[in-house]
N, C-alpha and C positions, 0 to 999 in steps of 0.2 A: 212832062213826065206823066200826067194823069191823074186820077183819084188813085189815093192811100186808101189801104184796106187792110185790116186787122182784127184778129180776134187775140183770146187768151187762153191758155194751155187748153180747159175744158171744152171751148168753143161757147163759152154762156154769152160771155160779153164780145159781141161785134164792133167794128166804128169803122168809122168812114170819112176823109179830107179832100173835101177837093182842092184847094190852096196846094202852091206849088212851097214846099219845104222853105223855111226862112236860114234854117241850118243845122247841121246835123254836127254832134257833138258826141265825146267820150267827157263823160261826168266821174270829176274821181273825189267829190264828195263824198264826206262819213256819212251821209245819211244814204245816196246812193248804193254806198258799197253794204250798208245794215240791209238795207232795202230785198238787194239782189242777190245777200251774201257771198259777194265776190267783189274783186278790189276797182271796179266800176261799173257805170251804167253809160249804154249809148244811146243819144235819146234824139229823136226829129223833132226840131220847133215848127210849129204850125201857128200860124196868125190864130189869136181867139176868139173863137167862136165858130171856125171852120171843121173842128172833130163832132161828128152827130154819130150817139150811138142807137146802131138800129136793131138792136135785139136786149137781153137786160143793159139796167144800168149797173156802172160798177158801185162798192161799198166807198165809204173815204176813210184814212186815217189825218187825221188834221194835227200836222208837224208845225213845225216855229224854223223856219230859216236863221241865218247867222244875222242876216240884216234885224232879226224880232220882229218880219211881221210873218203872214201865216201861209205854210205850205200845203195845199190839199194832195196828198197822195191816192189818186182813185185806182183801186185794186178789183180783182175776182173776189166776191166770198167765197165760191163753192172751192176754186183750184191754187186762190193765194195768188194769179199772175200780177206784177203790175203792171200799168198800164199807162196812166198817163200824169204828168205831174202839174200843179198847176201852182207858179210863184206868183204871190202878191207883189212881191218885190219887179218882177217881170210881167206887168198885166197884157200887156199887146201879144204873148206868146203861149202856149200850150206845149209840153215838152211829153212826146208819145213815146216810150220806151220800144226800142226799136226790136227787140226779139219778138217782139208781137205783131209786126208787119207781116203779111201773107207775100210779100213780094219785096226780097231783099238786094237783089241782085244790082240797084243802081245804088245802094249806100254807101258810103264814103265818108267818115268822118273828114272835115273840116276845120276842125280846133279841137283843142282838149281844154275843159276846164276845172276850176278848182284844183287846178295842178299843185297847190299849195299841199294837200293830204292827198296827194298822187299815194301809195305804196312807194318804198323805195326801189322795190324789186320789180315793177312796173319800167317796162322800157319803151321809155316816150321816143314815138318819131321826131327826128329833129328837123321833118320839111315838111311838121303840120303844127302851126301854132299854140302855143302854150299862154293861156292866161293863171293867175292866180286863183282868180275869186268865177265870181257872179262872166257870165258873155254880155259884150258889149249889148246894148239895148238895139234892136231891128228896127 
């Protein structure tokens, strides 16, 4: 597939993965859909430590996942984009909010998670898997 590349809405914050995607997801967690305000978020996991960002870095809002431990939400200051999410609960992973990729054309969600607080008016494909909570660990 290549190197991931992405900025956010302003172009302040850039990054960069070369890691080939562990999985690409529709997140239909409350905090997601507060996040994007809209009833999800679709995010690429990337193995961590493989996102280097090479122009600013982003701000953080430091959330509390369902599990209680701690979610870092890294955002733009200047434009509000977010960008990448980062669970304690999921350390091996990095989850890159996918409207910020420069190059979208190979994405395809994979699963859908946190189908639990899907919206109801959200219509789930039924020949792309549905979990409740948290994605199986990579």
């Amino acid at each position: 597939m290549g190197k991931i590349q992405g900025q956010c809405l302003c172009g302040a914050i850039r990054y960069t993965a070369a890691a080939e995607p562990l999985l690409t997801a529709v997140c239909h967690c409350t905090h997601c859909q507060k996040q994007t305000g809209s009833a999800f978020s679709i995010v690429v996991a990337v193995p961590k430590g493989s996102l280097v960002f090479t122009a600013e870095e982003p701000a953080i809002y430091q959330d509390v996942g369902e599990s209680g431990l701690p979610v870092r939400r890294r955002f733009c200051p200047k434009c509000g984009s977010p960008i990448v999410t980062e669970v304690a609960a999921m350390p091996t992973m990095d989850f890159i909010k996918a409207g910020t990729l420069d190059d979208t054309s190979w994405l395809e969600p994979q699963l859908n998670i946190w189908c639990d607080s899907a919206q109801p008016w959200v219509k789930l494909d039924a020949s792309t898997p549905c979990v409740p909570g948290n994605p199986p660990a990579a």
